[in-house]
Each structure stands twice: as structure tokens, then as C-alpha cells.
RODRENMI-134263 format. One record per residue (C-alpha): x, y, z. Coordinates in Angstrom, 2 decimals. Example, Ala and Ser with C-alpha at 12.3 -4.5 7.8 and 13.67 -1.06 7.14 Angstrom:
<sites>
site xx:12.30, yy:-4.50, zz:7.80
site xx:13.67, yy:-1.06, zz:7.14
</sites>
This chain:
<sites>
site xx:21.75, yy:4.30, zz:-18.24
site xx:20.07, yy:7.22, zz:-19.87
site xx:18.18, yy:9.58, zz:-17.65
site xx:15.41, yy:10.51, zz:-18.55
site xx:14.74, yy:13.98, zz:-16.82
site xx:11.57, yy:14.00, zz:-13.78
site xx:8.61, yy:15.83, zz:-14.69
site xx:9.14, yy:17.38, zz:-10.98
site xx:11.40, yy:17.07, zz:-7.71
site xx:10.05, yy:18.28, zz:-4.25
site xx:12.57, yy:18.69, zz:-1.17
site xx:10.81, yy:17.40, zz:2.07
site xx:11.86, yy:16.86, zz:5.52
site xx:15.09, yy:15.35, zz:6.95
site xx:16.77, yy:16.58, zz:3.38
site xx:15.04, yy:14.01, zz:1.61
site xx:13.41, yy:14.25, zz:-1.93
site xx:10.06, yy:13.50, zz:-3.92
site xx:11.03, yy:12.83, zz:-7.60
site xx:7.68, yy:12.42, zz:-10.06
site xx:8.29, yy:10.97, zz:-13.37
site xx:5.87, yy:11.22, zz:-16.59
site xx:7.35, yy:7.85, zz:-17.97
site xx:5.69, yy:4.45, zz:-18.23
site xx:7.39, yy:2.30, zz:-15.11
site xx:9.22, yy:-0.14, zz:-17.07
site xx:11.46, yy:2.58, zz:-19.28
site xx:11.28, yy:5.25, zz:-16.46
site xx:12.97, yy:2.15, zz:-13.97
site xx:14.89, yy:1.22, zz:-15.99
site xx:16.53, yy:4.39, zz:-17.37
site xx:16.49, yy:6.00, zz:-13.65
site xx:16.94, yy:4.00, zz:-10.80
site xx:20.25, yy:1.78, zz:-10.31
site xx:20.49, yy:-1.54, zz:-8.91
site xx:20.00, yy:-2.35, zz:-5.25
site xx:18.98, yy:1.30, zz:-4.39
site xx:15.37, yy:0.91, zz:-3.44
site xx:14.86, yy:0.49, zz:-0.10
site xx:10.90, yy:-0.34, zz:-0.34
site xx:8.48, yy:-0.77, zz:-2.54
site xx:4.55, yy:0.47, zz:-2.42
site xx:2.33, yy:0.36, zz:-5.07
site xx:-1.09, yy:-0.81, zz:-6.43
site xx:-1.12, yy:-1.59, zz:-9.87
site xx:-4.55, yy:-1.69, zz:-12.20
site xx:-6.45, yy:-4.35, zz:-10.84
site xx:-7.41, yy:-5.37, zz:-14.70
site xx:-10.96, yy:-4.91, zz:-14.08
site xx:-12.42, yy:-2.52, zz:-16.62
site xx:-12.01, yy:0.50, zz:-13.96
site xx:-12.34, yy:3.95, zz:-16.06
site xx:-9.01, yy:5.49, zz:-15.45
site xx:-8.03, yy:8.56, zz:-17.77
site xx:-5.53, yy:6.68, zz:-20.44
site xx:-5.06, yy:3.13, zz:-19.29
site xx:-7.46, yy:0.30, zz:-20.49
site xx:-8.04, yy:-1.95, zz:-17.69
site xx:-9.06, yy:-4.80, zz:-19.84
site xx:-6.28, yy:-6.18, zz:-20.91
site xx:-6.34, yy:-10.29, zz:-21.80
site xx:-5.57, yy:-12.41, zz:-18.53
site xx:-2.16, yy:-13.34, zz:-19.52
site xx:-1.10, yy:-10.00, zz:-21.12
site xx:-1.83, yy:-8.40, zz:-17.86
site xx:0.12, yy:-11.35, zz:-15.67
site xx:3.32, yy:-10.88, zz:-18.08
site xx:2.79, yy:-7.18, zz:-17.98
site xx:3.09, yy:-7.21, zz:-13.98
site xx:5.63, yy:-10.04, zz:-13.97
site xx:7.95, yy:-7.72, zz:-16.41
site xx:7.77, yy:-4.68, zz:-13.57
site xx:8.32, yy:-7.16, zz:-10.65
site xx:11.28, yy:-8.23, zz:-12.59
site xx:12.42, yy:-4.81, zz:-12.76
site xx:11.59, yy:-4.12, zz:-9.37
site xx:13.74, yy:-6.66, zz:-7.85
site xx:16.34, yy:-5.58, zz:-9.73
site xx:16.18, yy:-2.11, zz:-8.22
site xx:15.54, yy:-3.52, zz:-4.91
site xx:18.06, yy:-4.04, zz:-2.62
site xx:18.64, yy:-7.33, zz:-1.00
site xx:16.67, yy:-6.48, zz:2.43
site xx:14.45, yy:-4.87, zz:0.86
site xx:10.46, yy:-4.92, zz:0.83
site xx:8.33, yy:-5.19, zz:-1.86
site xx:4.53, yy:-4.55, zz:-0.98
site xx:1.82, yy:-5.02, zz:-3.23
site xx:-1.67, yy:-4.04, zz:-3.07
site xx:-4.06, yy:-6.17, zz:-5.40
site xx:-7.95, yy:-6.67, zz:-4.88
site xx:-10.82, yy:-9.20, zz:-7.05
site xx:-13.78, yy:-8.65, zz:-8.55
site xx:-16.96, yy:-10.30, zz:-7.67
site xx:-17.04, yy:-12.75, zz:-10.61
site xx:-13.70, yy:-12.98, zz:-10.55
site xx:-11.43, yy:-14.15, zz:-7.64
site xx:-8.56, yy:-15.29, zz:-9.31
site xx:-7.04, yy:-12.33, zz:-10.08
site xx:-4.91, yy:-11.29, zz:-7.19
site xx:-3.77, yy:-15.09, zz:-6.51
site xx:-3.06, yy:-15.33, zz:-10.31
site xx:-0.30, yy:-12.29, zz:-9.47
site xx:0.59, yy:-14.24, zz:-6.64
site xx:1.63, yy:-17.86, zz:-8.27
site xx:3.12, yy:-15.45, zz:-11.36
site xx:6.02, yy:-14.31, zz:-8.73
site xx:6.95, yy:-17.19, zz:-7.54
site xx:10.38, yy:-18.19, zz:-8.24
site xx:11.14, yy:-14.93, zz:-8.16
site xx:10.90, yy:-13.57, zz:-4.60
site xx:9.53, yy:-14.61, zz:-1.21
site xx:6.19, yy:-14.24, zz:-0.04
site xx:6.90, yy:-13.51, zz:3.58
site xx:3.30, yy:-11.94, zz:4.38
site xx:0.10, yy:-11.64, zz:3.47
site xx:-1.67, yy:-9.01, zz:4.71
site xx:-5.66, yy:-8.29, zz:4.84
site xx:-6.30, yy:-4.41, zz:4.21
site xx:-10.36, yy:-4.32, zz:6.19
site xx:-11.67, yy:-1.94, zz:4.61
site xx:-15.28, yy:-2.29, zz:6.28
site xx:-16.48, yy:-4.54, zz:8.82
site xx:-19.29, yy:-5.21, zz:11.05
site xx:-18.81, yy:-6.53, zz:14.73
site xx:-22.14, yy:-8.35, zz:17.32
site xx:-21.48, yy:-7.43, zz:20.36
site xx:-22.25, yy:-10.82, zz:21.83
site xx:-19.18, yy:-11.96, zz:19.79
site xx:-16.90, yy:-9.93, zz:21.78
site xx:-17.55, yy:-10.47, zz:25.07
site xx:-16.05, yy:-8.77, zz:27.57
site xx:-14.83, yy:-5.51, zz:25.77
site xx:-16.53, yy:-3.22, zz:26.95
site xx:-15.49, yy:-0.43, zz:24.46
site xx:-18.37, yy:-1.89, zz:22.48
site xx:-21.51, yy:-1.34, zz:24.01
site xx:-23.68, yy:-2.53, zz:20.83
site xx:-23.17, yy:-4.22, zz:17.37
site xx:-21.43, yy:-2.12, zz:14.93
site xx:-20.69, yy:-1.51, zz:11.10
site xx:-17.61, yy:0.63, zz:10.71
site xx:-15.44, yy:1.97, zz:7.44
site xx:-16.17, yy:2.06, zz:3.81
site xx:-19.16, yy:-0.06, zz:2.50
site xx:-19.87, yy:0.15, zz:-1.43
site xx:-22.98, yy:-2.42, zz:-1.93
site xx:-22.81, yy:-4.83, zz:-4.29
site xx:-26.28, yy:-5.39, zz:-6.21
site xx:-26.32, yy:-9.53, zz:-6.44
site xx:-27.86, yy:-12.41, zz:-5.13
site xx:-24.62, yy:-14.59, zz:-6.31
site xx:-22.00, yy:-12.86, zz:-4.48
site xx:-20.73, yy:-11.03, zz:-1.01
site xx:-19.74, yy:-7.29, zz:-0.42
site xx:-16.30, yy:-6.82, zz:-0.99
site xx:-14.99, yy:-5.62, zz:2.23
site xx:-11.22, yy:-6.37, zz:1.76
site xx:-7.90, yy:-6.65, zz:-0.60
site xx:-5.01, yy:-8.46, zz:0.05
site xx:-1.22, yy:-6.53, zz:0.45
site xx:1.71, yy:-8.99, zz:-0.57
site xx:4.80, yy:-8.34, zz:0.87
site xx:7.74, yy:-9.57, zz:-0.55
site xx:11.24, yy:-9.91, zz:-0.29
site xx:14.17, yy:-11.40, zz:-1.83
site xx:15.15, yy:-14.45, zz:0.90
site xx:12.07, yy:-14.50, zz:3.29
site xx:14.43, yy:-12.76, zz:5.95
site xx:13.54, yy:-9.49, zz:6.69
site xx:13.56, yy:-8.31, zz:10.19
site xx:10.15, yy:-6.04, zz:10.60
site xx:9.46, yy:-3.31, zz:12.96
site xx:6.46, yy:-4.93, zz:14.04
site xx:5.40, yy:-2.76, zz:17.01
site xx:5.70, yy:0.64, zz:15.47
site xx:2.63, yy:-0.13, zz:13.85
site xx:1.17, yy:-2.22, zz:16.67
site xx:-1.58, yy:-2.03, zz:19.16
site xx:-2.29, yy:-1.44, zz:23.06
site xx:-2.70, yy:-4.42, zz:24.83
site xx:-6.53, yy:-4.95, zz:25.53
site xx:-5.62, yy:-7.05, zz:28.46
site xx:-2.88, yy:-4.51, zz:30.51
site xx:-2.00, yy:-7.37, zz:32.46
site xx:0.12, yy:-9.33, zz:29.81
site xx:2.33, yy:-6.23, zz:30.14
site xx:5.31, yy:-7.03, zz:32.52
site xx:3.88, yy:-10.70, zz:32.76
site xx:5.46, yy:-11.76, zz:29.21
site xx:8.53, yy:-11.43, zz:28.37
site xx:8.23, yy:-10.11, zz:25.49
site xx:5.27, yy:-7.56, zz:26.78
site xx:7.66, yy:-4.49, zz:28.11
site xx:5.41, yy:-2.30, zz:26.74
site xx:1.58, yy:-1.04, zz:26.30
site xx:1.97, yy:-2.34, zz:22.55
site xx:1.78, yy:-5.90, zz:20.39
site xx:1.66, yy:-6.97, zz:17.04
site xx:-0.85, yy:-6.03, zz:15.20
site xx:-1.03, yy:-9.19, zz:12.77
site xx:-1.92, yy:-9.43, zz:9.30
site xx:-5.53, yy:-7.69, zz:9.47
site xx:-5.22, yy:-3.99, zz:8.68
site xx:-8.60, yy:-2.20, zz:9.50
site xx:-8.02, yy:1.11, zz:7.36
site xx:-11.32, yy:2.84, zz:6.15
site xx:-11.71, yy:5.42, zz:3.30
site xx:-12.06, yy:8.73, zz:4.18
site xx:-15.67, yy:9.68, zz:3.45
site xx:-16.63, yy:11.65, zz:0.26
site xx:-19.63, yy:13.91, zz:-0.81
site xx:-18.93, yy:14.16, zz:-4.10
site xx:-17.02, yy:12.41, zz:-7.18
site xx:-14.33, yy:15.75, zz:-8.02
site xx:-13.16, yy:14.60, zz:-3.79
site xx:-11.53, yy:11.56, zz:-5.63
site xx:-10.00, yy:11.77, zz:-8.67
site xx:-8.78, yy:8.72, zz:-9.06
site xx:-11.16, yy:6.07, zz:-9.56
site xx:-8.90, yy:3.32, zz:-7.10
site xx:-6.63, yy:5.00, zz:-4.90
site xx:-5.54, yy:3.93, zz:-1.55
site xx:-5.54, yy:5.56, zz:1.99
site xx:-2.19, yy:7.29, zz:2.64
site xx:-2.43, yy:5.51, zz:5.97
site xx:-2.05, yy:1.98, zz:3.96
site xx:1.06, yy:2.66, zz:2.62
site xx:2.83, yy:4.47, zz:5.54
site xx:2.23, yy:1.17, zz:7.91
site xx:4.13, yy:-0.77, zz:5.40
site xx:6.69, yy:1.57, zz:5.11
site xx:7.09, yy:2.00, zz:9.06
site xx:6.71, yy:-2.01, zz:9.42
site xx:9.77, yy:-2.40, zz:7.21
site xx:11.35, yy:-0.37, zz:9.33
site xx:12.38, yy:3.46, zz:9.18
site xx:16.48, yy:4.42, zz:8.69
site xx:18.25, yy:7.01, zz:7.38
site xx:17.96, yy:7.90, zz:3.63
site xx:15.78, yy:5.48, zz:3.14
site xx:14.62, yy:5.73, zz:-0.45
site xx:10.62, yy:4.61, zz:-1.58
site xx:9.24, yy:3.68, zz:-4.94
site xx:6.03, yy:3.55, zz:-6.46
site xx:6.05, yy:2.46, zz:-10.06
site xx:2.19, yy:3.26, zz:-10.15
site xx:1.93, yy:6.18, zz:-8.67
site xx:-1.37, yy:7.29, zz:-9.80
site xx:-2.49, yy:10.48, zz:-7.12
site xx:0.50, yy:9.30, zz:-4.59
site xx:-0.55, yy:8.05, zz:-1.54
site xx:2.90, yy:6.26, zz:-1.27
site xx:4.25, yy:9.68, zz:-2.29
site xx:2.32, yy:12.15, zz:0.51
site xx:3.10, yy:8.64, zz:3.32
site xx:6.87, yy:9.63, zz:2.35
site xx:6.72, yy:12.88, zz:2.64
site xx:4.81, yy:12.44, zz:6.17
site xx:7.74, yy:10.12, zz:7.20
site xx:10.97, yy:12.78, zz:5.67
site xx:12.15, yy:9.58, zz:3.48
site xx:12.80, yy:9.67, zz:-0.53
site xx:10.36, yy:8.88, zz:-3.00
site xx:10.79, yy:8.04, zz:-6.82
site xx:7.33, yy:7.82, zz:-8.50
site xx:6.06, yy:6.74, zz:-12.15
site xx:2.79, yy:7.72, zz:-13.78
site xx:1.92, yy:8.14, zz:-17.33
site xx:-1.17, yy:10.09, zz:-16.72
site xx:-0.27, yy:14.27, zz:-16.33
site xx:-3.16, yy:14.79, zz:-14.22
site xx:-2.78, yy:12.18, zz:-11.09
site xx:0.92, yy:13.88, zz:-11.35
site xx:-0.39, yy:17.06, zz:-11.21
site xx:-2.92, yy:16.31, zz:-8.30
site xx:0.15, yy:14.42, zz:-6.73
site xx:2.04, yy:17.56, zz:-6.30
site xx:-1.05, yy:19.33, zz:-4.80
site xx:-1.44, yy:16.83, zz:-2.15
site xx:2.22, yy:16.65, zz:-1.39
site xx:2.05, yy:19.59, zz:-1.01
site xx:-0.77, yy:20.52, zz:1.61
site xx:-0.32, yy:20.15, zz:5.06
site xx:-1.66, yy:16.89, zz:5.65
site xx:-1.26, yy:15.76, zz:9.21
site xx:0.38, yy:12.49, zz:9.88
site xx:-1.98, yy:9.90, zz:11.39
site xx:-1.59, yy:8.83, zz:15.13
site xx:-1.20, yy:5.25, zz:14.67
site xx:-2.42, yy:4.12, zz:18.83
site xx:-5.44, yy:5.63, zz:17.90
site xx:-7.65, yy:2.52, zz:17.14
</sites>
């Protein structure tokens, strides 16, 4: 295996390590990262819908993009070791729904899909629907909303995370990203309620943080660093535990890592998400307090 040398290493917390690599994914896995050391997986690759990213083209033909992705998923499980988790963010387009599922049905075969998670990233809520909470004392429209201009289709309020593993096996963490209990009295009277805390389930409500102005993102599709620190606490949080993020773009998955003092191996072939990486890395970014609803 020849190493190809990382364009920059960080040491975090708990003696762990942030390695950044200007390399395409497939050579920078391949030459870097041994078999069965990657503990889990993050990443959201180009959704292959003409997004304007500095120097990728995000219109590749259907089945180009599907063998691209299925060549990096091979790679992936190669890397990842056997209990691993693999968790993969991919969203649609309006007038074109297909796309996430077609990633989906490409993978099978070749690991388990033992969730399917819905990241919310806006939704509204009657208050007539809910009943007796009385948290909400009127209707409300929370998180990010971007308006979609057609009489054809519905706002896009939501993308889909896949997680995956090799055998369908893995034993999650559930309740370290879980809820109160809205009802305190299931607490005690279940057996499996011994504390103020439950699954969450498979519906993520995580919002965008609100911009004023375009320079605020600068990358045209990133996620919240919130998104990938669930999944990496719902796998379940050990001791040099080590994360990768073949498409790293301004590191979410890399600044969730850091949060958490666990390893992270990152690939990006565009210098300036790296560079804007290492900034955010490297302010002091407070970790979220995940009971806070």
C-alpha cells in the first residue's frame, strides 16, 4: 500500500487525530486506510443534481454516477470492519425521486440495510393534531424551509440517511441519542423505561442553522454537524474509535469527531472545503445538548 502523504493532521481530544487528505476517495482509500480499520462511516456524496460545487460536475449520466458510488461503497466495506456502520446521507430532486432509492437497490448484495432514517429538516405541526401536549400552545412551522416555485410538486422538507452494515447485526446505542418520555409515567412502569429517555426512532428533526448571507456557507450542500454526530453516538462510542468520510467537503463529520475526541480520516479533492475544514475544526464549537428538543 503506498501512502500517499495527508494534506494535514490535527491532534484532538482523548489523543485522537483528524487526518485531511487532498486525494480523490477511491485512490486516497485505497492507498491509506487498511482493511477492517474503520469503525464508522459518515458521508454525503453529490447528490448528482447539477449543484454548483467548485470542481465537481454534478451531472454525471444516471448509471455513471450509480457505478461511481457503487465503486466507493465497495471500497468502503472493505475498510470497514465487520461491526461496523456505514451511514449514508442521500436526498431527490423534485422531478426526480429515484435517485436516492436508485443508490439504495445499487448496494444490495453488498451490505445490509438495517435502517432507514428520515433527516426533518422542516416541518409544520396543527395544534389540534397533537392533543394533549401542552408544550404547543398553537400551530407551528419550525427549521429550514427553501420554497419550491411549482404547481407539480411539494417542498422538500426531508432526505433519507441509510445505515448500513455488513450482517444486519449491529447492536446500537439507541438511547444516547434518545428522548424524554412525554408521558413520565411509562418510567418505572415498563420494564424497559428505567430512565427519563426512549428511542428516538427513525425521524431525525435537525434544522439548518440560519444564514444572512451566501459567504456563511460555502458549500453549496453541507450537512448540520449535529446529523452526523447522532449517527456516530447511535453506533455507539468506544475507545479509539476511528471515523471516515470519503466526501468530506467542509467536514461536518470531521468537527462531530472532533466534538466526540474520536479519529477521523477525511477525503476531498477540492483545496478550499479542506482549507475551511481546518478553520472549523478548529474553532471552539460547542457540542450540542442532545435532551434539548
Amino acid at each position: 500500500m503506498s501512502n500517499l502523504s495527508p494534506y494535514k493532521i490535527i491532534n484532538s481530544k482523548n489523543a485522537s487525530t483528524l487526518k485531511f487528505f487532498h486525494n480523490d476517495c477511491l485512490n486516497g482509500m485505497k492507498n491509506n486506510i487498511v482493511s477492517d480499520s474503520i469503525d464508522v462511516v459518515v458521508t454525503s456524496p453529490p447528490y448528482n443534481i447539477c449543484i454548483n460545487y467548485n470542481t465537481y460536475r454534478d451531472d454525471l449520466p444516471r448509471k455513471a454516477y450509480l457505478d461511481k458510488l457503487k465503486r466507493v461503497s465497495l471500497e468502503i466495506k472493505r475498510v470497514l470492519k465487520d461491526n461496523g456502520s456505514y451511514f449514508l446521507n442521500v436526498g431527490n430532486k423534485p422531478t426526480d425521486q429515484w435517485i436516492a432509492w436508485d443508490v439504495v437497490s445499487m448496494l444490495r448484495g453488498e451490505f445490509v440495510l438495517q435502517n432507514v432514517i428520515h433527516w426533518i429538516k422542516s416541518i409544520a405541526i396543527n395544534k389540534p393534531e397533537v392533543r394533549g401536549c401542552s408544550n404547543i400552545i398553537e400551530d407551528i412551522a419550525v427549521g429550514h424551509f427553501k420554497p419550491i416555485v411549482s404547481k407539480r410538486f411539494l417542498n422538500d422538507c426531508h432526505e433519507y440517511i441509510f445505515h448500513f452494515t455488513k450482517d444486519g447485526n449491529r447492536v446500537l446505542d439507541k438511547l444516547s441519542v434518545g428522548v424524554p418520555y412525554q408521558d413520565k409515567s411509562n418510567i418505572g412502569r415498563w420494564k424497559t423505561a428505567k430512565q427519563d429517555r426512549r428511542d428516538r426512532g427513525n425521524t431525525w428533526f435537525i434544522p439548518y442553522d440560519t444564514i444572512q448571507k451566501r459567504k456563511d456557507r460555502p458549500h453549496p450542500a453541507s450537512f448540520p454537524v449535529r446529523l452526523p454526530e447522532m449517527c456516530i453516538k447511535l453506533h455507539g462510542l468506544k475507545d479509539n474509535m476511528v471515523i471516515l468520510d470519503p466526501f468530506m467537503g467542509i467536514g461536518s463529520t470531521a468537527v462531530a469527531s472532533s466534538r466526540l475526541g474520536v479519529s477521523f480520516i477525511g477525503f476531498e479533492i477540492d483545496k478550499e472545503y479542506i482549507d475551511e475544514t481546518i478553520l472549523r475544526v478548529g474553532s471552539k464549537v460547542e457540542p450540542f445538548n442532545d435532551m434539548v428538543m
